[in-house]
N, C-alpha and C positions, 0 to 999 in steps of 0.2 A: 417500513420495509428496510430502514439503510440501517436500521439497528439489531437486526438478523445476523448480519456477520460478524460483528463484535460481539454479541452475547453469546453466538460458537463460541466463538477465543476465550471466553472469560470462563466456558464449562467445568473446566478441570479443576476449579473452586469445589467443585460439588464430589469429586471422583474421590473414591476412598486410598486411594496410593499415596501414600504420604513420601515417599520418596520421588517422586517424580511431581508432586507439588512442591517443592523445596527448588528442584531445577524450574519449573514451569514458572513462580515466581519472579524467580530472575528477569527472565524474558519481558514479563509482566511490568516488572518496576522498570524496566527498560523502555521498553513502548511508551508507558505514558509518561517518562523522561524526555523523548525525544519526542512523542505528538507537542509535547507542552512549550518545547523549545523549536520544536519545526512551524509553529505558531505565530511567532515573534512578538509584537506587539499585536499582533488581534485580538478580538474580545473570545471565547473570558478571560478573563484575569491580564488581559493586555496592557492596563495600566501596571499592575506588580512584573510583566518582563521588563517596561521601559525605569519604572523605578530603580530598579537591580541593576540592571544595564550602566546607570546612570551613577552610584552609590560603589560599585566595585570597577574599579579601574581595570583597563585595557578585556574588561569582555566586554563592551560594542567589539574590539578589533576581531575575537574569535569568533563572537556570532554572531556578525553583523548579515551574512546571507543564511537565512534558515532555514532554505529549501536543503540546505547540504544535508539537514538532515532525515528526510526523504529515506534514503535507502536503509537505515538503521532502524526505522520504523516497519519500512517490510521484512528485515532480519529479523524483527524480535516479535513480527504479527504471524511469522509463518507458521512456528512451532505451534505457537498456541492454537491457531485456527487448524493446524491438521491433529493435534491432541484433540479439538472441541469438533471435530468430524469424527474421527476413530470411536469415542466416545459415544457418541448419538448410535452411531454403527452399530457398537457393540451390546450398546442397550437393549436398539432394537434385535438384533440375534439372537440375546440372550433369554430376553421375554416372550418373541414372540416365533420363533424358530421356523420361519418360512422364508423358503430361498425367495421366493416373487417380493414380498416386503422388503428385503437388501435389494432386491434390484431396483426395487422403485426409489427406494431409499437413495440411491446410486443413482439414478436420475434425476430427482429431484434435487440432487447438491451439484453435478452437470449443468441442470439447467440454469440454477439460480448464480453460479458462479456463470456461466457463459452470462447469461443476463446483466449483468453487473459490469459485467468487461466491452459490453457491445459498440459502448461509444469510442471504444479506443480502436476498435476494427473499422467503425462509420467513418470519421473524421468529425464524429458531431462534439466531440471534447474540444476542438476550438470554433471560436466566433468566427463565423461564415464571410464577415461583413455587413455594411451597412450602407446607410447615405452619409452618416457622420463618422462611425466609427470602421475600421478598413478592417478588413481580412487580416487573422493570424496567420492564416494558413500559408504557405509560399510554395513556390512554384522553381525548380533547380534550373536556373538558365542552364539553354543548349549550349554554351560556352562551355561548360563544366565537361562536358563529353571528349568535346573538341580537344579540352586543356589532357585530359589524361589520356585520347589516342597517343597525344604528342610526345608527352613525356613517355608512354610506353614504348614510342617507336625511339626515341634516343636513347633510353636506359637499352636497348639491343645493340646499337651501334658502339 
């Protein structure tokens, strides 16, 4: 099931636009530029990042934290995955010309997308805690509150 939403993204291989594949590519060689470097040394191929790293001077210093690239990866997954929806959409439209099949259709990528995202609305994407291992989670001391009445009531005066 986690390989459903990349094989959306990757549709537009298949769509006959040849102009809008030439931009879509882009995006593409871009994504798994940045999946492959937001990786760092993990497997696959985690030995060939630390070999490079290692062989070409001063990139450990630029990419030595590889979550930075994080956000360039959802830049360049966004296009693709709403091409690789619009796509399916319009397939379905085209062949099968019943308003109820788009809406289900329209459902079914609601659902599966909220589905996907749920853990970030639970809190179940970080570790709960343990008896050995603690809680990611954190708790904003009631100080913090304190601290910014304060300062709000003297930026007035």
């Amino acid at each position: 099931m986690e390989i459903l939403i990349p094989i959306i993204a990757c549709l537009f291989v298949f769509s006959g636009d040849r102009r809008r594949k030439v931009g879509l590519f882009f995006f593409l060689a871009l994504f798994l530029m940045a999946i492959f470097l937001q990786k760092g040394a993990k497997g696959p191929l985690g030995n060939f990042n630390l070999w490079t790293f290692e062989r070409i001077p001063y990139l450990i210093d630029i990419f030595r934290n590889p979550q930075r690239f994080g956000s360039i990866v959802a830049f360049s997954y966004a296009p693709l995955l709403g091409i690789g929806v619009y796509l399916i959409y319009d397939f379905v439209v085209k062949r099968f010309r019943r308003v109820w099949l788009s809406v289900c259709l329209l459902l079914i990528f609601s659902s599966t997308f909220v589905f996907y995202s749920l853990p970030f609305w639970t809190g179940e994407l970080f570790h709960p805690g343990g008896q050995v291992i603690p809680s990611e989670r954190i708790q904003i001391p009631d100080y913090y509150a304190l601290a910014r009445e304060w300062l709000h009531r003297e930026g007035e005066e």
